[in-house]
MARDREN-321417 format. One record per residue (C-alpha): residue number from 1; residue in three letters; x, z, y; chain. Coordinates in steps of 0.1 Angstrom, whole numbers, plus 5000, padded with zeros to 4 digits. Example, Ala and Ser with C-alpha at 12.3 -4.5 7.8 and 13.67 -1.06 7.14 Angstrom:
MARDREN-321417
<1; Ala; <5123; 5078; 4955>; A>;
<2; Ser; <5137; 5071; 4989>; A>;
This chain:
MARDREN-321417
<1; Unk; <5000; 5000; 5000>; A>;
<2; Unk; <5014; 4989; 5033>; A>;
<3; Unk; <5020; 5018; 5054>; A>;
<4; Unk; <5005; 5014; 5094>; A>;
<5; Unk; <5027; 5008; 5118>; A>;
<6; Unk; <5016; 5036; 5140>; A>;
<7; Unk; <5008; 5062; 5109>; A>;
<8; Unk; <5015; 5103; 5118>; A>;
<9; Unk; <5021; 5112; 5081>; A>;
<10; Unk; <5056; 5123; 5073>; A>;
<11; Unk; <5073; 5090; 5069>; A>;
<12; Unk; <5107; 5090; 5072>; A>;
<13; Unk; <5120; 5057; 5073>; A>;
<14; Unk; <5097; 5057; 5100>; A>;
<15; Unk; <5109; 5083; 5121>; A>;
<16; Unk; <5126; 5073; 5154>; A>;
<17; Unk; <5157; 5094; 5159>; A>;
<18; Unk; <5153; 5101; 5192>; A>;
<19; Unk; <5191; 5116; 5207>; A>;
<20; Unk; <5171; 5148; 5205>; A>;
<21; Unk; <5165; 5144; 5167>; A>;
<22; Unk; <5200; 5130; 5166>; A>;
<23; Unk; <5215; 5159; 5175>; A>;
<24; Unk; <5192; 5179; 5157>; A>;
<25; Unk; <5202; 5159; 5130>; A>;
<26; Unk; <5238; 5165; 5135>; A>;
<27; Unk; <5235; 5207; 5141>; A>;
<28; Unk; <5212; 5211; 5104>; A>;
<29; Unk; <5240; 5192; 5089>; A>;
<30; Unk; <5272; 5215; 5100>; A>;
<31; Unk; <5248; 5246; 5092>; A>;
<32; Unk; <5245; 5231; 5053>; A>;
<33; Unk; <5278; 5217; 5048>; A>;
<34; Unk; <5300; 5248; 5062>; A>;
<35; Unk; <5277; 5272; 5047>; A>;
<36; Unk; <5268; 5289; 5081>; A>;
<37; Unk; <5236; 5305; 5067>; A>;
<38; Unk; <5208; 5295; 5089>; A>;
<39; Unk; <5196; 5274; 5117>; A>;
<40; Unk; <5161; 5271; 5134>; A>;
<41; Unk; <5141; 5237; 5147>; A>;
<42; Unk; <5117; 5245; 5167>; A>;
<43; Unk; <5092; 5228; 5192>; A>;
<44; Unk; <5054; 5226; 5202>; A>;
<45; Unk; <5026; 5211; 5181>; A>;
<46; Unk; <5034; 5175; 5178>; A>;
<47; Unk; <5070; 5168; 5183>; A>;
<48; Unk; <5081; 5158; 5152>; A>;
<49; Unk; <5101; 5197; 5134>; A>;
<50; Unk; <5080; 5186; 5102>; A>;
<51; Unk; <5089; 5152; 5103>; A>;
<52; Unk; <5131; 5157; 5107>; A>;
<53; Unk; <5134; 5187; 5084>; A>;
<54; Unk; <5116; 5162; 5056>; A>;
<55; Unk; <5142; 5138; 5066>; A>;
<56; Unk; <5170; 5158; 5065>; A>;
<57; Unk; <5155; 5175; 5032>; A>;
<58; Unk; <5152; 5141; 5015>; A>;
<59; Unk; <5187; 5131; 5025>; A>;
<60; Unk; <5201; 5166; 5007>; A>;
<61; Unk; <5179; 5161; 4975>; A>;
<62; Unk; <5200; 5129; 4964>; A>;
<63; Unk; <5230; 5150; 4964>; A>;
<64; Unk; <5243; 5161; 4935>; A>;
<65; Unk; <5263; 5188; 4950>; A>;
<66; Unk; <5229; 5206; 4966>; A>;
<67; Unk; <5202; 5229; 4950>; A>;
<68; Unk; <5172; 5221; 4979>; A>;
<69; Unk; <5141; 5232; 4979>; A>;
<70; Unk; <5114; 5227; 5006>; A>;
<71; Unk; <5087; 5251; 5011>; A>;
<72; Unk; <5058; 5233; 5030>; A>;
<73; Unk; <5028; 5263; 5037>; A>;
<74; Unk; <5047; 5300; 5037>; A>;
<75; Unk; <5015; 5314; 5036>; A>;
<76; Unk; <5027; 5344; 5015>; A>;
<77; Unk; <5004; 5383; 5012>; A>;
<78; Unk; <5040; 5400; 5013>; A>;
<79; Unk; <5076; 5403; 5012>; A>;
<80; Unk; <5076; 5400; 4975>; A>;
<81; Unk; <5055; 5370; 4970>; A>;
<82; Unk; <5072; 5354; 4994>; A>;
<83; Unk; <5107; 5361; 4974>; A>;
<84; Unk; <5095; 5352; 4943>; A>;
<85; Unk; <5080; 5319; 4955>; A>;
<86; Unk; <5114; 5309; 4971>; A>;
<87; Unk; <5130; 5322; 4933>; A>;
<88; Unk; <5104; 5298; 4914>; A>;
<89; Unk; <5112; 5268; 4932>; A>;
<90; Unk; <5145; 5272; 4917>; A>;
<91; Unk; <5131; 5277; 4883>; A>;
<92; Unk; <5139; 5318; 4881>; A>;
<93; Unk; <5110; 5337; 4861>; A>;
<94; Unk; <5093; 5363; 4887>; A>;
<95; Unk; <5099; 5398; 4880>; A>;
<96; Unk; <5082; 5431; 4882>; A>;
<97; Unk; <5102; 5447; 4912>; A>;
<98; Unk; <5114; 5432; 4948>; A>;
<99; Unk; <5149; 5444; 4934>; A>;
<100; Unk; <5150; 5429; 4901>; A>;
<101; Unk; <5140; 5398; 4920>; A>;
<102; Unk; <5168; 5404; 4940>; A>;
<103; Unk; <5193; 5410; 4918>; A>;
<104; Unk; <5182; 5380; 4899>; A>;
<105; Unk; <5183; 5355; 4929>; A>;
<106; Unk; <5217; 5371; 4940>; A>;
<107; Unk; <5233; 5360; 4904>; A>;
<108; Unk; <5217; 5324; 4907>; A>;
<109; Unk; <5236; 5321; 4943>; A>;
<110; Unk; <5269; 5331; 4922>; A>;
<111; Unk; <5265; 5307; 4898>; A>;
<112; Unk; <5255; 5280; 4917>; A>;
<113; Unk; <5287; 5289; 4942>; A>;
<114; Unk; <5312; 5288; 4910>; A>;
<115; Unk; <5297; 5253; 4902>; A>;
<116; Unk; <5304; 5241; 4940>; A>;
<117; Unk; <5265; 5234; 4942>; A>;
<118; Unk; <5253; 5244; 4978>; A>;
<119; Unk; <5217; 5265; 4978>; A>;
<120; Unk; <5192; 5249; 5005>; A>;
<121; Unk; <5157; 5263; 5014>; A>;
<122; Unk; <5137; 5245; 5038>; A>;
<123; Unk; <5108; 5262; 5053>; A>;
<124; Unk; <5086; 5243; 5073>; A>;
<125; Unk; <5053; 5261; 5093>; A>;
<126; Unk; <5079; 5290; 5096>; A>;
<127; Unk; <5063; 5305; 5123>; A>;
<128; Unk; <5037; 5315; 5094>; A>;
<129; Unk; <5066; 5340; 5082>; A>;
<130; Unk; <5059; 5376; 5098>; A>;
<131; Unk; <5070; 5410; 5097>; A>;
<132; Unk; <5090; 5418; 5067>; A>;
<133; Unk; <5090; 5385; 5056>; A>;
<134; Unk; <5113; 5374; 5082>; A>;
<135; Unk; <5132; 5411; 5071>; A>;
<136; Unk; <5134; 5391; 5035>; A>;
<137; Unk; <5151; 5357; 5051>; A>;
<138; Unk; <5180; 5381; 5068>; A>;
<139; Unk; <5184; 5398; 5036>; A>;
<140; Unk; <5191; 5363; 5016>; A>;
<141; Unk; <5215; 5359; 5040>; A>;
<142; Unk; <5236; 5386; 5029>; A>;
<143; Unk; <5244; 5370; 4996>; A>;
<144; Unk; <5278; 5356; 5007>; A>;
<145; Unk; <5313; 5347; 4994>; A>;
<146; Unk; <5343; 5356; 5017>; A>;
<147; Unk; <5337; 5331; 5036>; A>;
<148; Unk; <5309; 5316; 5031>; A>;
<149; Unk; <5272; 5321; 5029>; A>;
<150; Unk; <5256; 5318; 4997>; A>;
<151; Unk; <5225; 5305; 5006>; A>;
<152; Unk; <5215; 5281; 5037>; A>;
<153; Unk; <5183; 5286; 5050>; A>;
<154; Unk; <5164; 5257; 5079>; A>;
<155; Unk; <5134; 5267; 5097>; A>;
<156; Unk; <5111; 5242; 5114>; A>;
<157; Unk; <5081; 5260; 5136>; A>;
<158; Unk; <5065; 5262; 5162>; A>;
<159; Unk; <5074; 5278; 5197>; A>;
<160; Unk; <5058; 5312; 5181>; A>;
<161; Unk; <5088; 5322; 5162>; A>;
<162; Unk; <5112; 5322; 5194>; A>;
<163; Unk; <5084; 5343; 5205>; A>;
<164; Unk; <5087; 5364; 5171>; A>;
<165; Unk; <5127; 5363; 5171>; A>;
<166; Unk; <5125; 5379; 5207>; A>;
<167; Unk; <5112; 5413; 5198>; A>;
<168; Unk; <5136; 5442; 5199>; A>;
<169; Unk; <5132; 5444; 5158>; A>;
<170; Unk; <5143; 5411; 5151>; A>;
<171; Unk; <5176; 5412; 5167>; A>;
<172; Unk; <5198; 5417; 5136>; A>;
<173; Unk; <5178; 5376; 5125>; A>;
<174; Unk; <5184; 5366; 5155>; A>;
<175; Unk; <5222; 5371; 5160>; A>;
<176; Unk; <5223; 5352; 5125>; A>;
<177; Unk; <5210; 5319; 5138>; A>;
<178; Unk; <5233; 5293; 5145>; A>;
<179; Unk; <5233; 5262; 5164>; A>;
<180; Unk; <5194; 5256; 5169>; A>;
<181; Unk; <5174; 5232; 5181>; A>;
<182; Unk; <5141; 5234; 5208>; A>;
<183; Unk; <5128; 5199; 5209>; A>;
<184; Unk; <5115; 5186; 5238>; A>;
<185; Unk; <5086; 5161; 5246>; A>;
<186; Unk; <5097; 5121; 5249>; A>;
<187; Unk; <5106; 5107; 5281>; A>;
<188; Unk; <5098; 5076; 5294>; A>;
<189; Unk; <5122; 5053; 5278>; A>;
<190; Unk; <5123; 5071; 5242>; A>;
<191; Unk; <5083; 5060; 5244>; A>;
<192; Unk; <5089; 5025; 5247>; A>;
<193; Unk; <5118; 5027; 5223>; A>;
<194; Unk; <5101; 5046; 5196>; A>;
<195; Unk; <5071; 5021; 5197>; A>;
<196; Unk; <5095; 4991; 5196>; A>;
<197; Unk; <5108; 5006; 5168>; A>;
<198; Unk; <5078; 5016; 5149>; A>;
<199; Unk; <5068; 4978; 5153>; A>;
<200; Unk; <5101; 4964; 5139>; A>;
<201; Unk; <5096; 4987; 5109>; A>;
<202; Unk; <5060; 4966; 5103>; A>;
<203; Unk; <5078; 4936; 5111>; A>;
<204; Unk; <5046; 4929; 5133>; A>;
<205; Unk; <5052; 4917; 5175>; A>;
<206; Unk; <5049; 4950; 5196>; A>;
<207; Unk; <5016; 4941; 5212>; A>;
<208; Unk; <5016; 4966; 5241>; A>;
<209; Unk; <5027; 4957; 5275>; A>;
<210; Unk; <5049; 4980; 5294>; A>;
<211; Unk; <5027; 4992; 5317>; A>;
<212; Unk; <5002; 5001; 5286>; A>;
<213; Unk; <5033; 5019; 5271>; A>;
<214; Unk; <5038; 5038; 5309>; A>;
<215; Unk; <4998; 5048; 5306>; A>;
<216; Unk; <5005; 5057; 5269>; A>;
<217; Unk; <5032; 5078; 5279>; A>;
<218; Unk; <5014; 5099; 5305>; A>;
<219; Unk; <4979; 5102; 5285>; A>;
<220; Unk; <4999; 5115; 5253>; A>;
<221; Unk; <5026; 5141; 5278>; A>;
<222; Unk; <5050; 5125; 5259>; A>;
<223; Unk; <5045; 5140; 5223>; A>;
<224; Unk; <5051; 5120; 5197>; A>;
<225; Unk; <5026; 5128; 5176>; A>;
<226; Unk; <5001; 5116; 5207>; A>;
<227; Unk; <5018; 5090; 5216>; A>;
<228; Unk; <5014; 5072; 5180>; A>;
<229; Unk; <4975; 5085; 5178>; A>;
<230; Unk; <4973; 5065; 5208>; A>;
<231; Unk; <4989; 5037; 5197>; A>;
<232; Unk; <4970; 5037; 5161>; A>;
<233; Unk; <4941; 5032; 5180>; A>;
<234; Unk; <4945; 5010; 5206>; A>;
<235; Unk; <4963; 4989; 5179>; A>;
<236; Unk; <4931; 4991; 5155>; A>;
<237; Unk; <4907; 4984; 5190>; A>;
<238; Unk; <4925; 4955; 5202>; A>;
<239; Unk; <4924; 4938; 5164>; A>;
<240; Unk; <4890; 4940; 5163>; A>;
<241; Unk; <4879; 4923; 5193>; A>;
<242; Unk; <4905; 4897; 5180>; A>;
<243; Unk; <4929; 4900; 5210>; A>;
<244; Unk; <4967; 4898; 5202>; A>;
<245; Unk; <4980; 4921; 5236>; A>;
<246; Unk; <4974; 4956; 5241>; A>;
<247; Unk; <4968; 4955; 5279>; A>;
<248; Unk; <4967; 4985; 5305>; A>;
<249; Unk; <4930; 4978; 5303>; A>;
<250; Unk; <4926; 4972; 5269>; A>;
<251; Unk; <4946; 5004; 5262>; A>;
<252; Unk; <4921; 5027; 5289>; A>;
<253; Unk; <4892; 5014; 5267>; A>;
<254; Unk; <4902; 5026; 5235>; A>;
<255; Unk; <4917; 5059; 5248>; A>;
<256; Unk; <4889; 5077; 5250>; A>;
<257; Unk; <4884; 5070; 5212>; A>;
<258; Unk; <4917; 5089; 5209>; A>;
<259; Unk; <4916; 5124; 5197>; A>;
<260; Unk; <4946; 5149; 5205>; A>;
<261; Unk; <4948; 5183; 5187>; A>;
């Protein structure tokens, strides 16, 4: 099934690496590869956390060299539940006590440092974690080497879990970030550039005019996830009345058939 040009699921070979998402990109990838321990991406509703970290998640699952797992809903009734689904997803049995769960997790780590395999858990939603929860993720990041942590941990959510990090409590998690990323809405240029690019994906003509692009821009803020709602259905409007160009005034007629969450 062909996929539509101007789709918001989680495509990523259609996801336009913006040099925000670039660099992103780039930070995720020193935190996994020199075993830092953890690193945050973070951003309003919309601007594409879920769509990189499932980028950068794929890219680590074709490595033989990386154990990652990605855990898409952390909707979890406590501390425990949430360690033993983390532990499952790597195949470990649950067991009776937080500790023994522990304990268990903590020997995986080992063995899968003395094979030279590098542990990755991807959390997306993370802003769902609360509490002691979040106590749980600075605790897995205990389980170190020497030199180097055991386990790396990426969390992509939304601007709630700076809020969460912030509190007085959370200081010892906080310290342990490293090198993370706020993402920021579009500008201008990365509008047009992401919508040329969506259309070269389809290997369709880009059928919006600049200034419908400029209107695009301003009615969506700049987020991305607006910006293609938009375009899907102008796109959709302007093929059924059978015209080829999505014009400024073509585009202001379908965008109040646009709905933005």
């Amino acid at each position: 099934m062909d996929i539509h040009p101007f789709t918001v699921s989680l495509t990523p070979d259609f996801l336009y690496l913006t040099p925000a998402l670039l660099a992103t990109q780039t930070k995720v990838r020193f935190v996994i590869n020199h075993r830092q321990g953890l690193t945050c991406i973070m951003g309003d509703v919309g601007m594409g956390k879920s769509s990189i970290l499932r980028a950068i998640y794929g890219e680590y699952a074709e490595r033989e060299d990386t154990q990652p797992v990605l855990i898409t809903t952390p909707s979890f009734v406590s501390e425990f539940a949430f360690l033993k689904a983390v532990c499952q997803q790597f195949g470990l049995r649950p067991r009776r006590s937080l500790y023994d769960q522990q304990q268990d997790f903590e020997e995986y780590l080992n063995d899968q440092f003395a094979a030279e395999r590098n542990v990755v858990v991807f959390i997306d939603e993370a802003q769902m974690l609360k509490g002691a929860q979040l106590e749980i993720v600075r605790t897995m990041l205990n389980f170190e080497s020497d030199n180097h942590k055991l386990i790396q941990i990426v969390l992509a959510a939304q601007l709630e879990l700076r809020d969460s990090l912030r509190d007085a409590s959370k200081k010892a998690l906080r310290s342990r970030i490293i090198a993370p990323s706020i993402l920021a809405p579009l500008t201008p240029e990365e509008t047009h550039a992401m919508i040329a690019f969506r259309c070269q994906k389809s290997k369709i003509a880009n059928p919006f005019t600049p200034d419908a692009v400029d209107r695009i821009y301003t009615l969506a803020n700049g987020t991305p996830r607006d910006v293609l709602k938009l375009c899907a259905t102008a796109y959709e409007f302007s093929r059924g009345l059978g015209e080829p160009v999505v014009t400024l005034e073509l585009l202001n007629e379908a965008a109040g058939e646009a709905v933005f969450a």
